[in-house]
Backbone as CSV, one residue per row, in Angstrom:
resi,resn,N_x,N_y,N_z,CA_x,CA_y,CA_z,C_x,C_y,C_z
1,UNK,157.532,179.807,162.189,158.111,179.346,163.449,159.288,180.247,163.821
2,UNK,159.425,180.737,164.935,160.367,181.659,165.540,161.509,181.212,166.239
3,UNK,162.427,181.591,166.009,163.815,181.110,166.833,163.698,180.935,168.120
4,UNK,162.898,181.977,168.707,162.860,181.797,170.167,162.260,180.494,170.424
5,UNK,161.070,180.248,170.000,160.570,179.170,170.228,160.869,177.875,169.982
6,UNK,162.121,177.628,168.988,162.862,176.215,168.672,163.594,176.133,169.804
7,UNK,164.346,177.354,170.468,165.006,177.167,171.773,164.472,177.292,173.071
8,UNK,163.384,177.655,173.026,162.503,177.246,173.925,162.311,175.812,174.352
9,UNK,161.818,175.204,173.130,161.264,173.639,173.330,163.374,173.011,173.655
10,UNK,163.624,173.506,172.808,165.503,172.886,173.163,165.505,172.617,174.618
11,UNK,165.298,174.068,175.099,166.036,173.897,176.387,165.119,173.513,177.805
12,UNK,164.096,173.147,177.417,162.898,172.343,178.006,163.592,170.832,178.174
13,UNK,163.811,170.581,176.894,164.192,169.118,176.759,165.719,168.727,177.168
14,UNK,166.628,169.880,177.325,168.127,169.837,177.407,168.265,169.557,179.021
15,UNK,167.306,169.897,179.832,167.356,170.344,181.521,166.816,168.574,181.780
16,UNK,166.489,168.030,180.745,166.359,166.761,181.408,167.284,165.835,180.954
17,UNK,168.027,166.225,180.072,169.157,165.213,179.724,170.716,165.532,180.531
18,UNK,171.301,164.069,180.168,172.726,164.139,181.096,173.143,164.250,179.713
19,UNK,172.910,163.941,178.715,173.935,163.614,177.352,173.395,164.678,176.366
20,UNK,174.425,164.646,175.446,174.014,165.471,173.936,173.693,164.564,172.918
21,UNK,172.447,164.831,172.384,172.166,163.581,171.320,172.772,164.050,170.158
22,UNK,173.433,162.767,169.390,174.532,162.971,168.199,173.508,162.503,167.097
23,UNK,172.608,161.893,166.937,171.589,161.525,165.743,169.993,161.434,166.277
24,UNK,169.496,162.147,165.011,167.882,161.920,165.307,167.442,161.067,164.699
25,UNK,166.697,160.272,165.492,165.928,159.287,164.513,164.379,159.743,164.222
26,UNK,163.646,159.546,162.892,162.003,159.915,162.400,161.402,158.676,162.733
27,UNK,160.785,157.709,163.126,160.062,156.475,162.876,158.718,156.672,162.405
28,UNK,158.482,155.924,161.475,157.577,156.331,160.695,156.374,155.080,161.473
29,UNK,155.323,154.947,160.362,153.976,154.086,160.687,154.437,152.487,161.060
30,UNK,154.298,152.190,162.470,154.312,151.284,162.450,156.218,150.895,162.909
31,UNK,156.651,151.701,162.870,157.979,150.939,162.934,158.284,151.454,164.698
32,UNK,157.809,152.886,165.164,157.967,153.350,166.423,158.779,152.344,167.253
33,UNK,158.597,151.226,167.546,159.360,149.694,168.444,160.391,149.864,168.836
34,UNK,161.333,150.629,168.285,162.629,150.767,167.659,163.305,151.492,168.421
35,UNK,162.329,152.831,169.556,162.573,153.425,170.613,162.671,153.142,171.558
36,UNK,161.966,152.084,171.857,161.492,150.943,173.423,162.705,149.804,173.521
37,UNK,163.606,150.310,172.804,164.960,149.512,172.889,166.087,150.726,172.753
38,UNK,165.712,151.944,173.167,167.005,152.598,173.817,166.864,152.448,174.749
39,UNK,168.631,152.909,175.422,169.238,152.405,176.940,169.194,153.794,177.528
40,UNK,168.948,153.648,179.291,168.897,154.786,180.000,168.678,155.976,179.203
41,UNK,166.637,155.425,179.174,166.186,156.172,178.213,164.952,157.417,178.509
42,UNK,165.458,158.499,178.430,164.586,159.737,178.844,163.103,159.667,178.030
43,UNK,162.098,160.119,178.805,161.375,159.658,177.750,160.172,161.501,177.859
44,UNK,160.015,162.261,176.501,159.208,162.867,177.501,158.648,163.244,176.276
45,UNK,156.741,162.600,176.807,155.428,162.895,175.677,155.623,164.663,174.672
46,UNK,154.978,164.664,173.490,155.283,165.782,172.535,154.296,166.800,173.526
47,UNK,153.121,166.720,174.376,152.433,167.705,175.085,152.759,168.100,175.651
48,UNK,154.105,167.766,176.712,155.020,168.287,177.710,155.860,169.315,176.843
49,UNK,156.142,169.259,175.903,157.124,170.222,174.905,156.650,171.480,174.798
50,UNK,157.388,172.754,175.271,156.814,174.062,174.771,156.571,173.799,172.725
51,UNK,155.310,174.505,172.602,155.690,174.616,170.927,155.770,173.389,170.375
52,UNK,155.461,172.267,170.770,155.647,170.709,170.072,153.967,170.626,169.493
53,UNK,153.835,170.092,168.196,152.476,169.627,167.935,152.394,168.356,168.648
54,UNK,151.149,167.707,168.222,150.656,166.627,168.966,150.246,165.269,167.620
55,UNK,151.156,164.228,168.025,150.291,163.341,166.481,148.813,163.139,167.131
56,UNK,148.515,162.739,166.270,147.079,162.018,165.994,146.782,160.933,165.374
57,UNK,147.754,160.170,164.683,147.292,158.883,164.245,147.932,157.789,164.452
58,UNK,147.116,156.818,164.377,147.265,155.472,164.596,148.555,154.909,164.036
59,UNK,149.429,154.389,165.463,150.392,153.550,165.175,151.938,154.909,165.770
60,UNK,150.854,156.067,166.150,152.411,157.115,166.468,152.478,157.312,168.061
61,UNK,152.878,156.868,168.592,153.182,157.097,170.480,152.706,158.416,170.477
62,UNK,153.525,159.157,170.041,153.523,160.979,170.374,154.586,161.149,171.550
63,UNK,156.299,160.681,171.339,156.488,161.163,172.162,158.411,160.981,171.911
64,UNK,159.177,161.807,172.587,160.184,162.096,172.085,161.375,160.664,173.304
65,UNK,162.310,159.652,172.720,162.977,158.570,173.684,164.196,159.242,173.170
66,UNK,164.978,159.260,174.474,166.481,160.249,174.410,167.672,159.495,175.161
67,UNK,168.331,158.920,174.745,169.186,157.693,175.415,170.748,157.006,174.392
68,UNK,170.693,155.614,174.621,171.802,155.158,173.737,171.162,154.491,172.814
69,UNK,172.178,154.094,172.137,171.540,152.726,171.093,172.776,152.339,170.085
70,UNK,172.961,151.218,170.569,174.335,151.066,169.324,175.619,151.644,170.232
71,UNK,175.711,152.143,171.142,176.443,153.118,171.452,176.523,154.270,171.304
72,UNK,175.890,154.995,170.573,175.259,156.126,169.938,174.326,157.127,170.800
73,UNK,175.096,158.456,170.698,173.327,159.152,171.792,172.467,159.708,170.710
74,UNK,171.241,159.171,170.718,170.153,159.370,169.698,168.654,160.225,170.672
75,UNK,168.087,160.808,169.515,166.886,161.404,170.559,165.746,160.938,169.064
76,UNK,165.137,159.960,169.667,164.020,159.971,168.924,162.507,159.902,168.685
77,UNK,162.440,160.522,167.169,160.626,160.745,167.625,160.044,159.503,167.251
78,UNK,159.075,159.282,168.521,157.851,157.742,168.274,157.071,158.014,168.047
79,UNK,156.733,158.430,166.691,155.745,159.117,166.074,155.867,160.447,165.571
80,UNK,155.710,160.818,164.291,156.207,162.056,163.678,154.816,162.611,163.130
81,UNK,154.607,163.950,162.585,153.596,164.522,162.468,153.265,164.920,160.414
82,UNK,151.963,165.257,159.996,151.824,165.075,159.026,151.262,166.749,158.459
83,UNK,151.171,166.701,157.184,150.396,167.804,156.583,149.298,167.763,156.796
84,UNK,148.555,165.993,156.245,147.057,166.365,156.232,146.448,166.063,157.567
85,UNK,147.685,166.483,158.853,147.121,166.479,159.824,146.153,167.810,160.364
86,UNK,146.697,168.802,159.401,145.896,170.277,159.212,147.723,171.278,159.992
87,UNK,148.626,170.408,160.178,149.671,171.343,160.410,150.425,171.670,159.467
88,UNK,150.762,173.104,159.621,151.788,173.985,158.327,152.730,173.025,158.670
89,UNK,153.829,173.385,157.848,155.520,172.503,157.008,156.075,172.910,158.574
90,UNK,155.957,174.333,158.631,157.032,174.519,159.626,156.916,174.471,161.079
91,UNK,155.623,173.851,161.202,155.386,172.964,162.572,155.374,170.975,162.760
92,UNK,155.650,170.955,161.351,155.398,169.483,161.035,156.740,169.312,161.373
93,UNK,157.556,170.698,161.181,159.243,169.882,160.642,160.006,170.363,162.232
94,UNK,159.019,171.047,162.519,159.836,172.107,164.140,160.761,171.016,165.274
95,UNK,160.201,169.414,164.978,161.330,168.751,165.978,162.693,168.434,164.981
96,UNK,162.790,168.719,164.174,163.918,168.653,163.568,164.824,170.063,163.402
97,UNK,164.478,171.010,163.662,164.754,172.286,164.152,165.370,172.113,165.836
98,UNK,164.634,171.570,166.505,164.873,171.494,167.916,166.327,170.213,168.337
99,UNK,166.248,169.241,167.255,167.098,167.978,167.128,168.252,168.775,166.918
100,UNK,167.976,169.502,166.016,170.081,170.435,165.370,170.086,171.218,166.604
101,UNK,169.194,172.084,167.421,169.811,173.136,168.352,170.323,171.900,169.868
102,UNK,169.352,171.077,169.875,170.039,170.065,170.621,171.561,169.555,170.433
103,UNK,171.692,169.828,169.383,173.605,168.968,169.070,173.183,168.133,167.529
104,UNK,172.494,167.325,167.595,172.393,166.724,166.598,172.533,167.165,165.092
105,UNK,173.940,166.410,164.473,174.152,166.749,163.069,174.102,165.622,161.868
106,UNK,173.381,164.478,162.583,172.546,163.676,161.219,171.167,163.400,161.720
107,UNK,170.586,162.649,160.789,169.265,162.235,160.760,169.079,161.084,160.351
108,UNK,168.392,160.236,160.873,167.803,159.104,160.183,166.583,159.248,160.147
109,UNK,165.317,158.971,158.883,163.990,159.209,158.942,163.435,157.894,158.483
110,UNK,162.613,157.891,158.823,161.790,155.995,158.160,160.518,157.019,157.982
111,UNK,160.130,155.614,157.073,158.169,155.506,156.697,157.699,154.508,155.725
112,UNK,156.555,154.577,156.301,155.746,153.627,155.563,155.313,153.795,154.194
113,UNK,155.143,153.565,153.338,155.155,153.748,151.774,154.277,152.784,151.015
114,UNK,153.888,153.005,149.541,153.566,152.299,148.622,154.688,152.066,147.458
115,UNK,154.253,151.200,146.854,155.668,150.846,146.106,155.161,150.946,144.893
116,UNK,155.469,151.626,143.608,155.088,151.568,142.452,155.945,151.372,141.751
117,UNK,157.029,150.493,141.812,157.951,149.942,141.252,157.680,148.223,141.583
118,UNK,157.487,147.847,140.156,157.339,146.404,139.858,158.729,145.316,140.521
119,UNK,159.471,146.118,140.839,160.313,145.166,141.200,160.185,145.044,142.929
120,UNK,159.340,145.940,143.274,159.249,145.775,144.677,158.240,144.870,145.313
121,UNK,158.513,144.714,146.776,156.924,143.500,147.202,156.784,144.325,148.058
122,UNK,155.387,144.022,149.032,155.702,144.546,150.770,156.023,144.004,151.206
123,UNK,156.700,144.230,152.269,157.786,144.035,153.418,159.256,144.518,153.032
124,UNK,159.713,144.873,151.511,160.839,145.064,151.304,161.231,146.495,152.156
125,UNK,162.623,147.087,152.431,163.099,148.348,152.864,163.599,148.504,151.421
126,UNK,163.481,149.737,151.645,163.907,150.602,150.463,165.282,152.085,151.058
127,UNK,166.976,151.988,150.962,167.318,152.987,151.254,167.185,154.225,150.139
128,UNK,166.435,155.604,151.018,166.390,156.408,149.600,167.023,157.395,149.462
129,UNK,167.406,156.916,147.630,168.299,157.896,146.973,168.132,159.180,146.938
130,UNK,167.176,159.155,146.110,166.153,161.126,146.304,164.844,161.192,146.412
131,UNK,164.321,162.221,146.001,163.114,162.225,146.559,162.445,163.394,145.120
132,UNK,160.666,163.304,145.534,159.890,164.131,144.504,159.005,164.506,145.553
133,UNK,159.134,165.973,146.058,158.087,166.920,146.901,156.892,167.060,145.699
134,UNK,156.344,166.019,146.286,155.201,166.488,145.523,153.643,166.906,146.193
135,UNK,153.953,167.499,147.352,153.163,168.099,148.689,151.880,169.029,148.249
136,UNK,153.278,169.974,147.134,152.598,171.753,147.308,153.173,172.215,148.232
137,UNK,154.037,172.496,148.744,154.179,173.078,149.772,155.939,172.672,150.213
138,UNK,156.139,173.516,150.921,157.805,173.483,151.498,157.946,174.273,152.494
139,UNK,158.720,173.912,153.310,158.477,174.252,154.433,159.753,175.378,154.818
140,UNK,159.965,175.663,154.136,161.342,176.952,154.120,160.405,177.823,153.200
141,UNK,159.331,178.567,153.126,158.431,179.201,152.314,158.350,180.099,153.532
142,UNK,158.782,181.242,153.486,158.226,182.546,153.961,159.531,183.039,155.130
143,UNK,159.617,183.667,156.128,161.192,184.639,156.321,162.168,182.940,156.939
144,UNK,163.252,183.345,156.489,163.929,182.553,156.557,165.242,182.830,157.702
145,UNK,165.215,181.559,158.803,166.177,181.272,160.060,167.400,181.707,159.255
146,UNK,168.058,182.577,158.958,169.358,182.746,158.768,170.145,182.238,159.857
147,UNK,169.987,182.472,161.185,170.522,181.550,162.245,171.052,179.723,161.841
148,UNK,170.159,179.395,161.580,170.084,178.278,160.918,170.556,177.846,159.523
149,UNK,170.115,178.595,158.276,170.735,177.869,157.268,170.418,179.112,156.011
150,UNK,170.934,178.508,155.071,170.444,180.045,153.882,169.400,180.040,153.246
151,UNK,168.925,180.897,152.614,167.587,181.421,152.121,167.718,180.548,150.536
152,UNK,168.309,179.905,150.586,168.399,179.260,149.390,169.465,178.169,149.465
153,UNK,168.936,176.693,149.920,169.870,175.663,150.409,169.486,174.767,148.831
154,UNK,170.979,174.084,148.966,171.040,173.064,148.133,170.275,171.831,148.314
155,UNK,169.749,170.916,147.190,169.257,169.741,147.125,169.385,168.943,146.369
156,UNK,170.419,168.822,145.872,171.141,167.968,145.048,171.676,166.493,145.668
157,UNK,172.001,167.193,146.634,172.511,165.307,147.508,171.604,165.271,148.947
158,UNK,170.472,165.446,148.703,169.328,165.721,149.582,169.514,164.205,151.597
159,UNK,170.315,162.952,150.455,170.371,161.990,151.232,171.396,161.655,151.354
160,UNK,172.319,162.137,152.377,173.881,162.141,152.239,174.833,160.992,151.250
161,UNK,175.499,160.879,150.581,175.719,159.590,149.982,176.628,158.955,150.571
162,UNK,177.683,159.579,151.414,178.635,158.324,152.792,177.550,158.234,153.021
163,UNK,176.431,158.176,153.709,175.782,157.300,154.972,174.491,156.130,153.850
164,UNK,174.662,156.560,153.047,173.819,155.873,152.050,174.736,154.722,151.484
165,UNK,175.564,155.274,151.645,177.358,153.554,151.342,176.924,152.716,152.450
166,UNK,177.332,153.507,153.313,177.464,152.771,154.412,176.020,151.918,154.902
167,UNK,174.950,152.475,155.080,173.865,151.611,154.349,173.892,150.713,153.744
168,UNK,174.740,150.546,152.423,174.396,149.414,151.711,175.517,148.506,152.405
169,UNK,176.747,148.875,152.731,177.636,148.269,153.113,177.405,147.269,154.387
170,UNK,176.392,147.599,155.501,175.431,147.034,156.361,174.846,145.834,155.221
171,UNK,174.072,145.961,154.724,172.971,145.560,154.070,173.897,144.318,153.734
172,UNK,175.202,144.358,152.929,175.557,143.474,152.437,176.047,142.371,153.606
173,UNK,176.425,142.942,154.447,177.185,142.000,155.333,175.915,141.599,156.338
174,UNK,174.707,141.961,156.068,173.737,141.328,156.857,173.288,140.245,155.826
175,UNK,173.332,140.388,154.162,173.070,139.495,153.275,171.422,139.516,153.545
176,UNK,171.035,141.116,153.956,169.585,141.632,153.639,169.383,141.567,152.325
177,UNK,168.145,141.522,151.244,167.604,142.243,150.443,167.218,144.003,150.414
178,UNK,167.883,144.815,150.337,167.100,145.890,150.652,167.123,146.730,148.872
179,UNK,166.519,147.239,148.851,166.041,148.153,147.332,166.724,149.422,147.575
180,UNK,167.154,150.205,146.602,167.318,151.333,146.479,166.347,152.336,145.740
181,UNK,165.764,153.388,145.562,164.696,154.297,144.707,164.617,155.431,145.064
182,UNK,163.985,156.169,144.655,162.703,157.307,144.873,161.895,157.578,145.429
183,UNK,161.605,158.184,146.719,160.630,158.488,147.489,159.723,159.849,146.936
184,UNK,158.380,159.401,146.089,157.551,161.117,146.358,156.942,160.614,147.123
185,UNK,156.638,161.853,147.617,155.858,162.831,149.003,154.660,163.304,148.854
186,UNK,153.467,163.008,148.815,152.294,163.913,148.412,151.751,163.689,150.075
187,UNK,150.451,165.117,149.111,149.942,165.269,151.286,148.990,164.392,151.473
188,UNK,147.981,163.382,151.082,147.514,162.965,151.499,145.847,163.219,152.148
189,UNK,145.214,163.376,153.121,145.344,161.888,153.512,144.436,161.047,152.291
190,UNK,144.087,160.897,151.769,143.798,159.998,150.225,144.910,159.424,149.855
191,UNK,144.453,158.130,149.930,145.594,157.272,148.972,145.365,157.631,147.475
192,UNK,146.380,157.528,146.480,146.307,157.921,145.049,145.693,157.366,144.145
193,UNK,144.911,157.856,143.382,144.368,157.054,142.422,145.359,156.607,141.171
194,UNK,144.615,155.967,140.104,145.793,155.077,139.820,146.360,155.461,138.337
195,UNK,145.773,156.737,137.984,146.352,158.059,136.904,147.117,158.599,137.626
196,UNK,146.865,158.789,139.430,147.962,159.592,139.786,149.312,159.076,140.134
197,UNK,148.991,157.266,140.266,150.050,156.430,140.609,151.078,156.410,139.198
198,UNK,150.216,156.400,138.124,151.119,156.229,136.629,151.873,157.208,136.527
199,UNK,151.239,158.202,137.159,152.372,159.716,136.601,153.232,159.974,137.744
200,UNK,153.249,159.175,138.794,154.494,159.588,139.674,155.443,158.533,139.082
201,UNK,155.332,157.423,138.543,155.955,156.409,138.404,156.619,157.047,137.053
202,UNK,156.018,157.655,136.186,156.553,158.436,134.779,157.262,159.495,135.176
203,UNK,157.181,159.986,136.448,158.099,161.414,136.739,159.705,160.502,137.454
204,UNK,159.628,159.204,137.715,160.468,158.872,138.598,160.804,158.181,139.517
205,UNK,159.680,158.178,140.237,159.656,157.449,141.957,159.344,156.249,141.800
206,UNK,159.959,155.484,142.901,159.730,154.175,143.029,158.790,153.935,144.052
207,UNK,158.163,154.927,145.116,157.738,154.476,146.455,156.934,156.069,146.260
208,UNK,155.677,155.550,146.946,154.951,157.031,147.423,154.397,156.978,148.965
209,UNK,154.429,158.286,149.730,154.490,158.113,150.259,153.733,159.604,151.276
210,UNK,153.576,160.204,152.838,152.512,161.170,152.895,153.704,161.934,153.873
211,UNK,155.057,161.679,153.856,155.965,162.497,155.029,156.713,162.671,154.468
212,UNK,158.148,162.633,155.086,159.749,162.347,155.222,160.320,163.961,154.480
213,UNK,159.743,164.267,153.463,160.537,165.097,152.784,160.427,166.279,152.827
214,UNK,159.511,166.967,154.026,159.555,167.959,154.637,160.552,168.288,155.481
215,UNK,160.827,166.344,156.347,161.743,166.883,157.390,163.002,166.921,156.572
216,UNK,163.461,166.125,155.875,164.607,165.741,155.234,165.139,167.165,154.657
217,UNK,164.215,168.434,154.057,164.628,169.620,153.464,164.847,170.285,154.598
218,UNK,164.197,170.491,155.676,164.292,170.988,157.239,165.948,171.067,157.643
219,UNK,166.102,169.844,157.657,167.260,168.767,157.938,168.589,169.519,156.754
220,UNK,168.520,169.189,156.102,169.158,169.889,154.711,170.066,171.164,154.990
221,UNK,168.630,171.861,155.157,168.371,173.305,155.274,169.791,173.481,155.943
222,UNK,169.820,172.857,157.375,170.811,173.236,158.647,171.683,172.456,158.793
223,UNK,172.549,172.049,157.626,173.753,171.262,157.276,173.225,170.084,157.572
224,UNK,172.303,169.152,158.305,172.155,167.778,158.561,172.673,166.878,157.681
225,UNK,173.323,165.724,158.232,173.508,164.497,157.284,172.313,163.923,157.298
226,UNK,171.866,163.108,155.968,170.655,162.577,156.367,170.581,161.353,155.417
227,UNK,170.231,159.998,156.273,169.993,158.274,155.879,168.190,158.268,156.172
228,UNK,167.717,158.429,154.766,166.501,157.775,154.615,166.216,155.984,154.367
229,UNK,165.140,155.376,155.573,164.704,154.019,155.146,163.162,153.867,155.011
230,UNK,162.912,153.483,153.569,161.248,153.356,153.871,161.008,151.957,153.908
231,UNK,159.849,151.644,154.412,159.377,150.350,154.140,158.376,149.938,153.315
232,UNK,158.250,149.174,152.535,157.082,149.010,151.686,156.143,148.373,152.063
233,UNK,154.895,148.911,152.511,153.769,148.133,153.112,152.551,147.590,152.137
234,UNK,152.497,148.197,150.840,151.585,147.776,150.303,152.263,147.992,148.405
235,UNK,151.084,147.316,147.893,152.194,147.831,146.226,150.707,149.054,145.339
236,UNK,151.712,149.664,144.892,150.666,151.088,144.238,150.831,151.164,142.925
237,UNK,150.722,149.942,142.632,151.093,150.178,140.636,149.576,150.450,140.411
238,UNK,149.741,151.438,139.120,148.047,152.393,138.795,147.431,151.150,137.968
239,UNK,148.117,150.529,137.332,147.491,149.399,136.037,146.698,148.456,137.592
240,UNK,147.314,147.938,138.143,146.662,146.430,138.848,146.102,146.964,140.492
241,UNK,146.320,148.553,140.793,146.062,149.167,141.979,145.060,148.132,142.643
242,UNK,145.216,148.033,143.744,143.557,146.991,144.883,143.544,148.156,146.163
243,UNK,142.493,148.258,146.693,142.361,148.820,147.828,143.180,148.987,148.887
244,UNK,143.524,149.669,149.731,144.747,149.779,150.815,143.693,150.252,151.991
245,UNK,143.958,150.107,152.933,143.631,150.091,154.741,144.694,150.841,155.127
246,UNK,144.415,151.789,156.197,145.731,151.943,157.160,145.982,150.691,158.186
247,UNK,144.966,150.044,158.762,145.303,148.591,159.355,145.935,147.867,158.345
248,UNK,145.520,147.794,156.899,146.811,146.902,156.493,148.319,147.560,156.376
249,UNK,148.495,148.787,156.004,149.404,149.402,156.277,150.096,148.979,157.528
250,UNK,149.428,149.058,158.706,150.128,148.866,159.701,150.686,147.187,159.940
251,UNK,149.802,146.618,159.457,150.281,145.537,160.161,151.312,144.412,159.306
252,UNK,151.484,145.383,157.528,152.589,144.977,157.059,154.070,145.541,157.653
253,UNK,154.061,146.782,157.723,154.956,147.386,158.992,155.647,146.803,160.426
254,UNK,154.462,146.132,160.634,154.795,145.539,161.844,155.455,143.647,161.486
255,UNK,155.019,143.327,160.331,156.017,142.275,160.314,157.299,142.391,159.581
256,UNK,157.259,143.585,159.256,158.941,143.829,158.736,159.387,144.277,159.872
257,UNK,158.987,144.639,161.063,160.062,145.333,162.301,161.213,144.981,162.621
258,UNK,161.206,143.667,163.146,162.350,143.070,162.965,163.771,143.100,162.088
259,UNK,163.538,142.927,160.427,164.210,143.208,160.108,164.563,144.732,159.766
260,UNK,163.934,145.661,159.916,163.855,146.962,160.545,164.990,147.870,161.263
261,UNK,164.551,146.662,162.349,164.813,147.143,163.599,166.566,146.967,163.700
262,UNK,166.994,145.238,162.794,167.985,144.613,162.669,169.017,145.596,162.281
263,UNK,168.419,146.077,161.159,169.066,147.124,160.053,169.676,148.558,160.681
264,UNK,168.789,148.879,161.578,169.039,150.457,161.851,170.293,150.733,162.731
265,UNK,169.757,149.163,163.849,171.328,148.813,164.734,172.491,148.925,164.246
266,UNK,172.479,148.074,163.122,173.883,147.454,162.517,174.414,148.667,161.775
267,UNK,173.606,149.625,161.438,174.361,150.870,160.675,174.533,151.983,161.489
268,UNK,174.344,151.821,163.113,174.591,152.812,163.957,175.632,151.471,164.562
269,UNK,175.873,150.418,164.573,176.433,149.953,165.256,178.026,149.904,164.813
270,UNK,177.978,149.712,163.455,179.169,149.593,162.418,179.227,151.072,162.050
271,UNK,179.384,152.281,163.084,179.768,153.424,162.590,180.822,154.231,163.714
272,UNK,180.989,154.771,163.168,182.245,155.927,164.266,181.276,157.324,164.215
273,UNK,181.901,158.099,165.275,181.743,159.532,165.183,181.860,160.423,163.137
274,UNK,182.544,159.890,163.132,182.985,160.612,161.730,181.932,160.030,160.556
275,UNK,181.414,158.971,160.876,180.759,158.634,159.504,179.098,159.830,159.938
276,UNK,178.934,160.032,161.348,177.719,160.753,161.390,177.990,162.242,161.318
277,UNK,179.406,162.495,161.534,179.564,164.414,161.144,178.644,164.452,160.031
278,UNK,178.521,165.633,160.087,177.566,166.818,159.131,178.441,167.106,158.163
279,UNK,178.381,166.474,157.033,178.840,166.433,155.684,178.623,167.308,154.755
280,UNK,177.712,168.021,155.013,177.146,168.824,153.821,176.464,168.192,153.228
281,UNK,176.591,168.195,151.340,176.303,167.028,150.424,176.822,165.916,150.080
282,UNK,178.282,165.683,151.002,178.995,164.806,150.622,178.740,163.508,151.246
């Protein structure tokens, strides 16, 4: 992906806004809702975008809402794009490229997940700590945006840890349940079998899952702060594994929205300018 072309799609999308968006939001399967409640809200489909891919699956709008929320100017995607959609890393991750040349210096990303941690159910949120690329693939692989960030970025505090406080600090004063864990990343589209569920669970992770951590290194890459939330739609332990649907996927998704939706407010709502600066790792 070429510089010209991240500022291309930028300034496509900049000629229709009055504001600078200060956070991006990812919405993952099923949670999209979450956009249709920003205020004086720009709205413009991913096909109108120079250089924008196009989703394709069920439960993703395909299209970028640019407005308030919380008080907050946010630009977010209703519907985000995948590997085993047949797109490379660095077109999967290119609206998060376009989000930083826009202004934006945090991120929030959601998704839908399996949970291979016994202590989890579906419907729980999970805020996540780190993560296991377990793709094949990375999307900073081949000449590298020096414009943007270095040829060798850190990933050690991959999920900012102020905005991950402050997360829980929400959480408590909502007197939510929410989990903390491990998000891996594999590409998909096959759900895992249940040798492959035992050995992610032996490497670490609490939640598996087919996105997020492409954009999240993207994000990284170009100083972003970044608050991961997944949701747990189904449970993926390898011993007692049962069949999974993307309709059931979705429509566990859709009865956690609410509290979702509750959550994302209250931690853009209970924040200042300063808790969303671009932190680095801190």
């Amino acid at each position: 992906m070429k510089m010209e072309q991240i500022k291309e799609a930028a300034s496509f999308i900049e000629e229709k806004l009055t504001m600078k968006p200060q956070i991006g939001l990812i919405l993952g399967s099923g949670l999209g809702d979450l956009a249709d409640e920003i205020e004086k809200a720009v709205i413009i489909p991913y096909d109108d975008i120079p250089h924008f891919p196009v989703s394709t699956v069920e439960g993703h709008k395909g299209q970028l809402v640019i407005g308030e929320l919380e008080g907050k100017n946010v630009i977010a995607m209703q519907g985000r794009f995948h590997y085993y959609e047949g797109y490379p890393l660095t077109e999967v991750t290119f609206p998060v490229r376009v989000m930083k040349v826009l202004g934006c210096e945090s991120m929030i990303v959601t998704n839908a997940c399996g949970g291979m941690n016994a202590d989890f159910k579906p419907g729980d949120l999970m805020i996540i700590d780190d993560h296991i690329n377990f793709i094949g693939d990375n999307p900073l692989i081949g000449p590298n945006l020096e414009e943007l960030g270095p040829r060798f970025p850190d990933m050690s505090h991959a999920y900012t840890p102020i905005l991950r406080e402050h997360a829980m600090t929400v959480v408590l004063e909502l007197d939510f349940e929410v989990k903390r864990g491990v998000y891996a990343a594999v590409s998909g589209p096959t759900y895992m079998s249940a040798a492959e569920l035992i050995m992610l669970r032996n490497f670490g992770a609490d939640v598996v899952g087919m996105s997020t951590v492409p954009e999240v290194i993207v994000a990284r890459h170009m100083g972003m702060s970044v608050l991961g939330i997944s949701c747990i739609t189904d449970m993926a332990i390898g011993e007692t594994i049962e069949g999974i649907t993307h309709e059931e996927v979705m429509e566990v998704a859709a009865r956690t929205k609410p509290k979702f939706k509750a959550l994302v407010r209250e931690i853009l709502k209970k924040s200042d300018d300063s808790t969303w600066a671009a932190k680095g790792g801190q």
